[in-house]
C-alpha positions in Angstrom: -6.0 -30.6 13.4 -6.5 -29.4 10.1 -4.6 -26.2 8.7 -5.8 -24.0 6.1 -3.0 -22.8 3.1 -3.3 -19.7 1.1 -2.6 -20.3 -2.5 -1.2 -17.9 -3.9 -2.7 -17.3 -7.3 -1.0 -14.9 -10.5 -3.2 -12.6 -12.0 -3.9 -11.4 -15.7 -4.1 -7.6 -16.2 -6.0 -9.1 -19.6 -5.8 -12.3 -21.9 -3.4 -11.3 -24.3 -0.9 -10.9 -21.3 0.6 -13.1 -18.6 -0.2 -13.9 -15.2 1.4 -12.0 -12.5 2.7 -12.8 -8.9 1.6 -10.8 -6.6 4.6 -9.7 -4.8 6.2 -6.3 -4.2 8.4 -6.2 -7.1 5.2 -6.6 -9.1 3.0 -4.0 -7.1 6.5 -1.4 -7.5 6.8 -1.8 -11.2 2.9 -1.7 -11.9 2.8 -5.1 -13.3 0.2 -6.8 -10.6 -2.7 -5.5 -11.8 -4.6 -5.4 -7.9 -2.5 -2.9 -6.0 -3.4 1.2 -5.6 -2.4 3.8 -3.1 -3.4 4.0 0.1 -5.2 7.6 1.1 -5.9 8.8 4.2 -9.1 11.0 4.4 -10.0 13.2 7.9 -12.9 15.6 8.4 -10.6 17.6 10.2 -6.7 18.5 10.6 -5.4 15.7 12.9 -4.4 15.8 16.3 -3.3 13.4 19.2 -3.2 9.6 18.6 -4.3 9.8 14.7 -1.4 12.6 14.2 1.1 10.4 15.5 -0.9 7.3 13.8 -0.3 9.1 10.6 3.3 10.8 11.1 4.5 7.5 12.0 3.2 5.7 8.8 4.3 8.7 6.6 8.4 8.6 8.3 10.7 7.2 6.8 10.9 4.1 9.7 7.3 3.8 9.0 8.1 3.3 5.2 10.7 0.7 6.3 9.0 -1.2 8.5 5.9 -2.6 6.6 7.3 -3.1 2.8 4.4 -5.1 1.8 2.4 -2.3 2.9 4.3 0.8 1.9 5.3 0.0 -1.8 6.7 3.8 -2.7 7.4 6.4 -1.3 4.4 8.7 0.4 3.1 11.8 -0.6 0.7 14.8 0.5 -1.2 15.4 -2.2 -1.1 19.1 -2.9 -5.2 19.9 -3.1 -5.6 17.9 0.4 -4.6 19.2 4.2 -1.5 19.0 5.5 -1.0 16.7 8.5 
């Protein structure tokens, strides 16, 4: 049986600078230059099993639970709906 291995590669923002790891260190201080925030985008105001989907993922358990995932803190953006 064979098993495939991810090789995890570092990244250059540009030439002049040096390749990063992607870790979360890296992704928190803005070094790795392939991370950005996740958004969540609803035609309307949610309700039921995407309310709790999204109240979970915005608590502060939900923060803690998934650190690879949740790199900072969340925020509601002030133009958008609240949940």
């Amino acid at each position: 049986m064979t098993r495939n291995k991810a090789h995890i590669l570092f990244i250059k923002k540009d030439v002049e600078r040096p390749a990063v790891e992607a870790n979360l260190a890296n992704v928190q201080n803005g070094s790795y230059p392939l991370s950005r925030p996740l958004f969540f985008y609803l035609r309307n105001k949610a309700a039921g099993d995407i309310k709790a989907f999204i109240d979970c993922v915005l608590s502060a358990e939900g923060q803690r639970s998934s650190p690879k995932l949740a790199t900072s803190r969340s925020s509601r953006p002030s133009h958008g709906r609240t949940f």
